[in-house]
C-alpha positions in Angstrom: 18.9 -33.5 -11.7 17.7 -33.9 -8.2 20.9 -33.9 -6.4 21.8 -30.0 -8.9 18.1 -28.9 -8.0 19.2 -29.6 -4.1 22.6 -27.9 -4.7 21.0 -24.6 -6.3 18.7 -24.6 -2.9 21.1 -24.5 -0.9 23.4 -21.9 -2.6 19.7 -20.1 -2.1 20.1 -20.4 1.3 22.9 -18.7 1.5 21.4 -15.8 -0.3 23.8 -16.6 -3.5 22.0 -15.9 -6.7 22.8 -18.7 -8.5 20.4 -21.1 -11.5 21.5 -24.5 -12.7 20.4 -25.4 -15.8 19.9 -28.9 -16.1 19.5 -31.3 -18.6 21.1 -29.1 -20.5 24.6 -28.5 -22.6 26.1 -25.6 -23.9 27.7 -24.9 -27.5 28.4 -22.9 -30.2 24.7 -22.3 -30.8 21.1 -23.1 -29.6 20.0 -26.2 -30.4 20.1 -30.0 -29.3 23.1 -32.1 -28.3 23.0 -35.5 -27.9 25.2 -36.4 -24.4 25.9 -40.5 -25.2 26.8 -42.5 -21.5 30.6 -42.9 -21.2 31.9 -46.4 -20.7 33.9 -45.3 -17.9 30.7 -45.3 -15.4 30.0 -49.2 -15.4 30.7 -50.3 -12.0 34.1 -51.2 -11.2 35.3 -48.9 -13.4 37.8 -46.0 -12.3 35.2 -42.9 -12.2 32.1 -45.2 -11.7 30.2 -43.2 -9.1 26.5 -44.6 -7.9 23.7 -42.4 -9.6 25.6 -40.4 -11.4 26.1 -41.0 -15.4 29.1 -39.3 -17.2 28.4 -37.9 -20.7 30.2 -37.0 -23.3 29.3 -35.5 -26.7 30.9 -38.3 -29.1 29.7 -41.9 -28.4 34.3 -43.1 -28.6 33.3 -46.8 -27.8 31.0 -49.3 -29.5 29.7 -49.6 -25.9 29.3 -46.3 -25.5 27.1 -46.7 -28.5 25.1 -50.0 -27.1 24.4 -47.7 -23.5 22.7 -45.2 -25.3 22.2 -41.1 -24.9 20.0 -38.5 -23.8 18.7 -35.4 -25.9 19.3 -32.5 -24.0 18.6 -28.8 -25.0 22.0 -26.8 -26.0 22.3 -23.4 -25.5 24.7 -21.1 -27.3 27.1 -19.9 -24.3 28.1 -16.7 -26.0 24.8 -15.3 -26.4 23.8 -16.4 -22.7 26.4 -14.6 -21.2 25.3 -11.3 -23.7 22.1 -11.8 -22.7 22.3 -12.1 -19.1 25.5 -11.5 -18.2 26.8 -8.0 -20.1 23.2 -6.2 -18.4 23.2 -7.5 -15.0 23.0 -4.9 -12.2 25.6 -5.3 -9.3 24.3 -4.0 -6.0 26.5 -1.7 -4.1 28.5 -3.4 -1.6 27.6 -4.1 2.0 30.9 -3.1 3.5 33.4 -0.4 2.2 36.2 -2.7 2.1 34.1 -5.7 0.4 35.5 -6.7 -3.0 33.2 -6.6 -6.3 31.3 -9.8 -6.8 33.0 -11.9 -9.6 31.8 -13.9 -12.7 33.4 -17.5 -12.9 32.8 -20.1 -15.4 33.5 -23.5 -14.8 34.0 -25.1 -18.9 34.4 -28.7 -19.0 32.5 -29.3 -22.4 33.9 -32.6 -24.0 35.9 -30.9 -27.3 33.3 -28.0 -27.5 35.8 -25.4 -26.4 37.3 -25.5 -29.5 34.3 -23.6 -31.0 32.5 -21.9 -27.7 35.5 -20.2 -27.0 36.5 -18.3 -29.6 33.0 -17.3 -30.5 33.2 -16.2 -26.9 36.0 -13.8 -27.7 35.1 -13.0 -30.9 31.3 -11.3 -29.5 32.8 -10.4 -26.4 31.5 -12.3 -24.0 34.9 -13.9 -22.9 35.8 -10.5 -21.7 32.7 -10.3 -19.2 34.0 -13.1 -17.5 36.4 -12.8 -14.8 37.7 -16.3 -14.7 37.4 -19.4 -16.9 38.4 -22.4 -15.3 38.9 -24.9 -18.4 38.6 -28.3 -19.0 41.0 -29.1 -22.1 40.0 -32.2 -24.2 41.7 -33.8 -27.2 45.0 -33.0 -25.4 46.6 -35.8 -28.0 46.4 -32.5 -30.6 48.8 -30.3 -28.6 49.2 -28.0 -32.0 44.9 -27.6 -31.7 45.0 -27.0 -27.7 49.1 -24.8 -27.8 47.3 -22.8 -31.5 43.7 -21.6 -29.2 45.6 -20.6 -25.9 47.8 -18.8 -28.0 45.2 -16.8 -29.8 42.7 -16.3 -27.1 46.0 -14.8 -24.6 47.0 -12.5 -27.7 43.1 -11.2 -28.0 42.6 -11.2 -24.7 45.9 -8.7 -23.8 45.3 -6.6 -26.9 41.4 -5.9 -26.2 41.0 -3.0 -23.7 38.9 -3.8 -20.3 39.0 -7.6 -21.2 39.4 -8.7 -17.6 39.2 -12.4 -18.5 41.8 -15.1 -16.9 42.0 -18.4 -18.2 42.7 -21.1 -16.1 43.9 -24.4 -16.9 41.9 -27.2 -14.6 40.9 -30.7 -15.5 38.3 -30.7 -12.5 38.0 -34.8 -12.2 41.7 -35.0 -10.8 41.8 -32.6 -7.9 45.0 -32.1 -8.9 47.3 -28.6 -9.0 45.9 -25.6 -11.3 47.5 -23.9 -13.3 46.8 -20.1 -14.6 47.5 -19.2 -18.2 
């Protein structure tokens, strides 16, 4: 939490209008979530990073389970993004030849973007979005992951002003991107 609360101050700094919600998960609906500690963060292990404690929202491993979880507040994306999102007021640019601000959501949610985003595109609050960078998980169900890309592309061409690009990205591996 500290190290997100010094991050948001600095994007302040820079006059970027920016708010981290912390302690705090987002899903299908308002709520609570229960983030359980990942194995993977015991020292020694290949992601195990000093202070910082990977979550995920399914406990996979009996020591998983024995490490414990955190409640944390869940908020229901799609109505955020309504909320706060579809109103905001974007000021006029500075220079003539500046280029619109742009929306980007970062969505590395553990499995939950099987249910965030198509209530995202079914309220329309996927189209308010420029870009989505996503995280895909359960990748061993190709059918699940190859059956939502290929609804949420056909919506997103067939709904006018849906501006939305998806973009494939497992942020963890620095590795290539790829756009969808």
């Amino acid at each position: 939490t500290a190290h997100l609360k010094a991050l948001e101050s600095a994007y302040h700094r820079q006059g970027w209008r920016v708010k981290i919600f912390t302690e705090t998960a987002v899903g299908p609906e308002d709520g609570h979530a229960k983030l359980y500690r990942d194995g993977d963060e015991l020292e020694g292990d290949r992601w195990y990073r000093k202070n910082q404690h990977p979550t995920s929202l399914s406990a996979s491993t009996t020591r998983d389970l024995k490490l414990g979880y955190t409640n944390v507040t869940q908020a229901d994306l799609a109505s955020f993004i309504t909320k706060y999102i579809f109103p905001r007021v974007i000021p006029p640019p500075k220079f003539p030849d500046s280029t619109p601000p742009a929306v980007i959501l970062k969505l590395d949610v553990e499995g939950s973007e099987y249910s965030i985003l198509p209530k995202m595109e079914r309220t329309g609050a996927l189209c308010e979005i420029d870009m989505v960078f996503i995280e895909y998980h359960n990748k061993t169900d190709m059918k699940l992951l190859h059956s939502l890309h290929k609804t949420l592309t056909r919506k997103i061409k067939t709904t006018e002003n849906c501006k939305v690009s998806l973009v494939n990205g497992d942020d963890e591996t620095y590795g290539p991107i790829s756009k969808h």
